[in-house]
C-alpha positions as CSV (number, residue, x, y, z in Angstrom):
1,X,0.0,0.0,0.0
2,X,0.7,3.4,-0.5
3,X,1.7,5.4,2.2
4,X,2.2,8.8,-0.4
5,X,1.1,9.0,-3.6
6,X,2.1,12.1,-6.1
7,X,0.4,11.8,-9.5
8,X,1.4,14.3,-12.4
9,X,1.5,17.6,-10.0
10,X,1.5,20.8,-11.2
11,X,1.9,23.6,-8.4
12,X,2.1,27.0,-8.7
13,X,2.0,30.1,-6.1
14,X,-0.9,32.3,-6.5
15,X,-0.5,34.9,-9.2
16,X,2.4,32.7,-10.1
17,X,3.8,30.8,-13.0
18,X,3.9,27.2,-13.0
19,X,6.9,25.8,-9.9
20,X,6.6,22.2,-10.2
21,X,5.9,20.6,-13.6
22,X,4.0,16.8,-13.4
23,X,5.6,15.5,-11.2
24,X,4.8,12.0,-9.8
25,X,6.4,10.2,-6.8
26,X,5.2,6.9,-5.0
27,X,6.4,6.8,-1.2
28,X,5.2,3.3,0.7
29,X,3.9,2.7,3.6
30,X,6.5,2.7,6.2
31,X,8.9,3.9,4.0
32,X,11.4,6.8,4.3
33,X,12.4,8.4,1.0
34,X,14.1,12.3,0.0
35,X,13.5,14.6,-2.4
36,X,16.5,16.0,-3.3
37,X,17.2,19.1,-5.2
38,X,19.0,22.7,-5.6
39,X,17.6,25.8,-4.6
40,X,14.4,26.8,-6.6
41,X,14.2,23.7,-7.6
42,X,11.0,22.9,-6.5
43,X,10.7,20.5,-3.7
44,X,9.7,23.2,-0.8
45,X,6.4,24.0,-3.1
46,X,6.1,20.4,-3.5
47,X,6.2,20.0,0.3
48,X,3.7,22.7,0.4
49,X,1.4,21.0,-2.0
50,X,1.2,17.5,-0.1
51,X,0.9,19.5,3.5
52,X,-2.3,21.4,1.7
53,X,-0.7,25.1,2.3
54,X,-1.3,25.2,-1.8
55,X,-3.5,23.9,-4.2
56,X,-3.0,21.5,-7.6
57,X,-3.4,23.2,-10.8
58,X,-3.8,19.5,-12.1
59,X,-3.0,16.3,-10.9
60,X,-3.9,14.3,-7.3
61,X,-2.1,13.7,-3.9
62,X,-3.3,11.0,-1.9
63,X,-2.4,10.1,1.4
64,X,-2.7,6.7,3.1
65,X,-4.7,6.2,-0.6
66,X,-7.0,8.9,0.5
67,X,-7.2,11.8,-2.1
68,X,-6.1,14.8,-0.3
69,X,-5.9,17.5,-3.3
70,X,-6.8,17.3,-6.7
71,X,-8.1,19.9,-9.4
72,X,-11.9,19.4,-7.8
73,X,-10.7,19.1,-3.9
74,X,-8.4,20.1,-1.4
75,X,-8.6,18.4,1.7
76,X,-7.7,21.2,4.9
77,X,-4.2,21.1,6.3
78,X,-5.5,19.6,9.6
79,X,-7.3,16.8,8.4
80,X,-5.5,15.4,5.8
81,X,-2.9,13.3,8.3
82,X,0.2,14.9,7.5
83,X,3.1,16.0,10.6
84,X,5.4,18.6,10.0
85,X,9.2,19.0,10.8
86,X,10.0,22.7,10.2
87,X,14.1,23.8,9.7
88,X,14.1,25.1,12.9
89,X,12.1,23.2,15.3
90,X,9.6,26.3,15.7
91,X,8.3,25.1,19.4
92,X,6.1,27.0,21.2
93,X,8.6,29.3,24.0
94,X,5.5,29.9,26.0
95,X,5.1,26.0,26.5
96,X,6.8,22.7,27.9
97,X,8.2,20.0,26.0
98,X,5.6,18.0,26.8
99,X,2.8,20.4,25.9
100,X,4.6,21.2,23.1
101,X,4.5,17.7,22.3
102,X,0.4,17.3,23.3
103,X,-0.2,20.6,21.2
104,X,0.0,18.2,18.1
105,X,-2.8,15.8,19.5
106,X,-6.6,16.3,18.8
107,X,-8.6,18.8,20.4
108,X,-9.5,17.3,23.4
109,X,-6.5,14.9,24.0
110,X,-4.0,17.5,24.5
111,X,-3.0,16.1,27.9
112,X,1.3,16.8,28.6
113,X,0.9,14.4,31.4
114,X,-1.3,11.3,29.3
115,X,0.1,8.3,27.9
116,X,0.6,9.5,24.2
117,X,3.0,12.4,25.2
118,X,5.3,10.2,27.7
119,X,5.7,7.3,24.9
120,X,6.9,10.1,22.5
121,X,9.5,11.7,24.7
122,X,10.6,7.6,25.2
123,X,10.7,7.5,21.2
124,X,12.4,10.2,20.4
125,X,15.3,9.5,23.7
126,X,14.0,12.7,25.9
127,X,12.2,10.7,28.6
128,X,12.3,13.0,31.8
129,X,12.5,16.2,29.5
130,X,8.7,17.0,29.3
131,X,8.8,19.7,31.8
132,X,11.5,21.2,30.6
133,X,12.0,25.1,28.6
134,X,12.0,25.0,24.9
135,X,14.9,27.5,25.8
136,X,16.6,24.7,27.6
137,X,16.7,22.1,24.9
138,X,19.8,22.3,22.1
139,X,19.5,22.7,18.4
140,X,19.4,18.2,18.6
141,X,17.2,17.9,21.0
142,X,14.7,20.9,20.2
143,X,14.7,18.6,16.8
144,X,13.1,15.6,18.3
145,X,10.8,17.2,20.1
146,X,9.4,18.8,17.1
147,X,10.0,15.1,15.6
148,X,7.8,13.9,18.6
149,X,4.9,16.6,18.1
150,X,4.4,15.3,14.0
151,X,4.3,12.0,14.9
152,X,1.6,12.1,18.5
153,X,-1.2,12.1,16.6
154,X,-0.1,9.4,14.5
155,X,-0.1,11.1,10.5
156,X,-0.2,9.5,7.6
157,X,3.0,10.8,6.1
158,X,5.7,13.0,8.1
159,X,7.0,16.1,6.0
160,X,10.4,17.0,7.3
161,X,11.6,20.2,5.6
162,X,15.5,20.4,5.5
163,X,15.4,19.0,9.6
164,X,19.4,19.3,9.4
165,X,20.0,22.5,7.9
166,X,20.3,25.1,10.5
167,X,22.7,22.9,13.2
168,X,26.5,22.3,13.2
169,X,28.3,20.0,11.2
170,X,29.3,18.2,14.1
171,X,25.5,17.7,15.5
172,X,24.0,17.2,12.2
173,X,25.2,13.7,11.0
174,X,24.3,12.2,14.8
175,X,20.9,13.8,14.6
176,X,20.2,12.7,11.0
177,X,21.1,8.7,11.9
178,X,19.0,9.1,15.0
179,X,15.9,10.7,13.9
180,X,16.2,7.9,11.3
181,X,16.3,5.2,13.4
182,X,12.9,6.5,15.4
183,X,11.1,7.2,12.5
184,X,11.9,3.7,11.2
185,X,11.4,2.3,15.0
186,X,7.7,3.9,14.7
187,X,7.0,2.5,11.5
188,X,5.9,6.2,9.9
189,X,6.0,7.0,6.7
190,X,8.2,10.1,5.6
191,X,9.4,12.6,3.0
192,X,12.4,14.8,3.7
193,X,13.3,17.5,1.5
194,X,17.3,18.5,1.3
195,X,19.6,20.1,-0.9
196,X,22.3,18.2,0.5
197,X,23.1,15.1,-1.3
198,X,25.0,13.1,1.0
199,X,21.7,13.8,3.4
200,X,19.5,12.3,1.4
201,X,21.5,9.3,0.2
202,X,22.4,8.6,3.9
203,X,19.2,9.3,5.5
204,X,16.2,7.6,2.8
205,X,15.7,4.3,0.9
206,X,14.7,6.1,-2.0
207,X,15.7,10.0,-3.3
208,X,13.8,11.6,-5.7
209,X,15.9,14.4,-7.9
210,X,14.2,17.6,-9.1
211,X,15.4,19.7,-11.5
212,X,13.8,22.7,-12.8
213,X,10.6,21.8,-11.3
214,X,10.6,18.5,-13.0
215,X,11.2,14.7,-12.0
216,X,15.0,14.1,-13.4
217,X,15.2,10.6,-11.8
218,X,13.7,7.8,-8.9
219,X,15.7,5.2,-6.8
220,X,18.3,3.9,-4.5
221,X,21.0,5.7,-3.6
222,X,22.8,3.1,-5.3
223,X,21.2,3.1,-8.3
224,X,21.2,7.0,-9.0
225,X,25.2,7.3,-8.3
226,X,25.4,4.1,-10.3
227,X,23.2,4.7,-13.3
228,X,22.3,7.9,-13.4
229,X,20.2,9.1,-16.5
230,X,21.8,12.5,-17.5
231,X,25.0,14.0,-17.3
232,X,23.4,16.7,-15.0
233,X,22.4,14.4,-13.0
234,X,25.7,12.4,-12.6
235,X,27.9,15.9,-11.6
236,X,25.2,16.8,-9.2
237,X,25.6,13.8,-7.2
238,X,29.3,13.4,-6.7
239,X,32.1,14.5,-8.2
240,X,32.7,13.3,-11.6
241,X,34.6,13.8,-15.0
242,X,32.7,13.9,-18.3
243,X,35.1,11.7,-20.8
244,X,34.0,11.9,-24.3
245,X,33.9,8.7,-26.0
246,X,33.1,6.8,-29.6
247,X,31.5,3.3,-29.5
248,X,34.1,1.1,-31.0
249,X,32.3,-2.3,-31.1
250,X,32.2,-3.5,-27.4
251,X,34.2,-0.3,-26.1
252,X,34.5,2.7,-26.0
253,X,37.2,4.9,-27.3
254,X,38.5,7.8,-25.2
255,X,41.2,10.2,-24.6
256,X,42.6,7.8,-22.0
257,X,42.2,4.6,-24.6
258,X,39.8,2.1,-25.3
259,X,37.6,1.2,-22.2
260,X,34.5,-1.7,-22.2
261,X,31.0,-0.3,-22.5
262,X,28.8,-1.8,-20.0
263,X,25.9,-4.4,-20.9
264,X,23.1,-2.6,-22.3
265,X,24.9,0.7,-22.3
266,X,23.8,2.7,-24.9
267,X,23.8,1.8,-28.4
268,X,24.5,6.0,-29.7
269,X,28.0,6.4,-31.9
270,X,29.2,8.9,-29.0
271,X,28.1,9.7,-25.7
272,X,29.9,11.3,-21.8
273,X,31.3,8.3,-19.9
274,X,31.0,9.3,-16.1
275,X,34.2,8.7,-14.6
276,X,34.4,9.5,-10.7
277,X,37.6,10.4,-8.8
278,X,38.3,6.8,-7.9
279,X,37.8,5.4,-11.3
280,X,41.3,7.0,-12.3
281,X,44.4,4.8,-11.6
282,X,48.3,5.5,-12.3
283,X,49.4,3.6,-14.9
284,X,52.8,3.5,-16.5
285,X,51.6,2.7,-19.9
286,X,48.1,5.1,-19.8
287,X,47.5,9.0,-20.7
288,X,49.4,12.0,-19.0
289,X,47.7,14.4,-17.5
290,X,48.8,17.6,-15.6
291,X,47.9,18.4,-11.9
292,X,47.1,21.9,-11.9
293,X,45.7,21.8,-8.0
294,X,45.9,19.6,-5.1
295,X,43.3,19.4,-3.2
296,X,44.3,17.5,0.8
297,X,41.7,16.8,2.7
298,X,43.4,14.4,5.7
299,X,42.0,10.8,4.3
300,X,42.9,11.4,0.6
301,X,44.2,13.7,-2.0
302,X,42.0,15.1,-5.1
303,X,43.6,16.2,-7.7
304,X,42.9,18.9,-10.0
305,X,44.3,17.8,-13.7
306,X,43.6,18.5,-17.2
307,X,43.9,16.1,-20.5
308,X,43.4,16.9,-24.4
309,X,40.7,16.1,-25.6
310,X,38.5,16.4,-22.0
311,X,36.8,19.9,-21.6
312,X,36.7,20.8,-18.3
313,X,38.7,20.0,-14.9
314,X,40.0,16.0,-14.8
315,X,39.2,14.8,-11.0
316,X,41.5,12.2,-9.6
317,X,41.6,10.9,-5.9
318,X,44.9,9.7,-4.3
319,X,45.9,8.5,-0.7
320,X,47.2,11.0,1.4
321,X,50.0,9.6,1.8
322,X,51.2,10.2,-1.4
323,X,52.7,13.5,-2.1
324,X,51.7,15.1,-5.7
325,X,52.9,18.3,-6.6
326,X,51.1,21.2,-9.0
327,X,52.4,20.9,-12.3
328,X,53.2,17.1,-12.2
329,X,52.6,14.8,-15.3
330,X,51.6,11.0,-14.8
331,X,50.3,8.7,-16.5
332,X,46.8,7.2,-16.0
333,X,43.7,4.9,-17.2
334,X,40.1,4.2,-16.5
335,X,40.0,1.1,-14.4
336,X,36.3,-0.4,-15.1
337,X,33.6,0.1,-16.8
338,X,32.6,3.7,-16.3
339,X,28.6,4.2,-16.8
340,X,27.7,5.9,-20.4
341,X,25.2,8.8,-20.4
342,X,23.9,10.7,-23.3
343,X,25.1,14.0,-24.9
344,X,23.3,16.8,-23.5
């Protein structure tokens, strides 16, 4: 079953051109998937859209297979089953944890002190916090608590809008893995919304990309690093280098030699082989390139190189240990079958 389901959406603000262009996206129950995109690309109007703060200009969201907005219907904000994770926690100062926590109850069962509010603070690891200052809690913990509030009344779908984004690095990679684990623990469905790549591949079992207001890809983490469908979409997830190449048979020919062409890889005379940093390998008998920059970053080196016949900046990862100078020349190949994705 369907936990979210986004059919061909078209979103606009009012008095607004078109934001989000058909879009479609299939989140199931219990599941936690992303969407994942730059800014404007879309995926806070989306977020808007399946929370009901905006209306459909064609196409249907249904929650917990429930239509919740269409062209005909839009289903208020409060009664369509959806929690909310703001960036920035946005608790109530004037109120405890806990009745911060009972605020996102039904009229009626708002009770800081009943059985629902004390098995969230257990969820979300704040047990004994419930009478505590919002002002008291840190950027982590005023997180969960907000965490807590979407998911007391039990929704169909949690929304949680860049969660991550306004705490340190140092707090932000704990907090990701443990609000994770609860939502998982609770057996909620979610949708987070990030800019930040390595969030979304870390934090969901499946990331949707938008570009431009429009779909450019579903799946696994593994599958979109993997196999991704467009050479935009390859150098937005990771660092890569475009190699031109001419099908030669069963290979490919390149600037740094003949390399195999996957199974089923495209069948097009030329195409951009996606080549990331560790793909590269010294070899005695391979291509020279030039290191125009080193990059150290403690656990490895990148470096910085450039090649005829490859437009563009040649990215090449080497231990750390091993000490490459600006202006060096060394020889190198492709080691494996690179993915092939088409011309722009």
């Amino acid at each position: 079953m369907s936990g979210l389901r986004v059919s061909e959406a078209t979103i606009g603000h009012p008095g607004d051109s078109d934001v989000v262009h058909g879009v479609s996206l299939d989140v199931p129950l219990g599941g936690v998937d992303a969407v994942l995109g730059a800014s404007g690309s879309g995926k806070s109007t989306l977020l808007l859209a399946i929370a009901g703060l905006l209306p459909l200009r064609s196409g249907e969201i249904a929650v917990g297979g429930e239509v919740v907005s269409s062209r005909r219907r839009t289903v208020p904000p409060e009664r369509r089953g959806v929690g909310w994770v703001p960036q920035d926690a946005s608790l109530f100062p004037h109120l405890s944890v806990a009745q911060n926590i009972a605020f996102g109850l039904p009229r009626g069962q708002r009770d800081p002190r009943g059985e629902r509010v004390r098995s969230m603070l257990e969820l979300v690891e704040l047990t004994g916090f419930g009478d505590r200052s919002p002002a008291d809690l840190s950027g982590g913990q005023a997180q969960r608590v907000a965490l807590a509030r979407a998911l007391a009344p039990a929704p169909g779908i949690v929304l949680l809008d860049e969660p991550f984004s306004a705490l340190d690095a140092s707090l932000r990679v704990g907090l990701r893995r443990q609000i994770g684990r609860i939502l998982r623990d609770a057996g909620a469905t979610a949708l987070l919304v990030t800019h930040d790549q390595e969030e979304a591949f870390a934090f969901a079992d499946r990331v949707s990309v938008l570009r431009d207001g429009r779909l450019e890809q579903t799946g696994t983490a593994e599958e979109l690093f993997a196999r991704p469908r467009s050479a935009w979409l390859a150098t937005f997830l990771g660092e890569s280098t475009l190699v031109p190449a001419r099908r030669e048979g069963d290979a490919w020919a390149t600037p740094f030699g003949r390399v195999p062409a996957a199974p089923g890889a495209t069948d097009a005379e030329r195409a951009l082989l996606v080549v990331r940093p560790e793909q590269l390998k010294p070899y005695a008998a391979g291509t020279p390139i030039t290191v125009d920059d080193v990059e150290y970053s403690g656990h490895d080196r990148l470096l910085l190189a450039s090649v005829d016949g490859v437009p563009g900046t040649v990215l090449m990862r080497m231990p750390s240990a091993v000490a490459i100078e600006r202006g060096a020349v060394m020889p190198v190949r492709i080691d494996g079958i690179p993915h092939a994705v088409p011309l722009p």
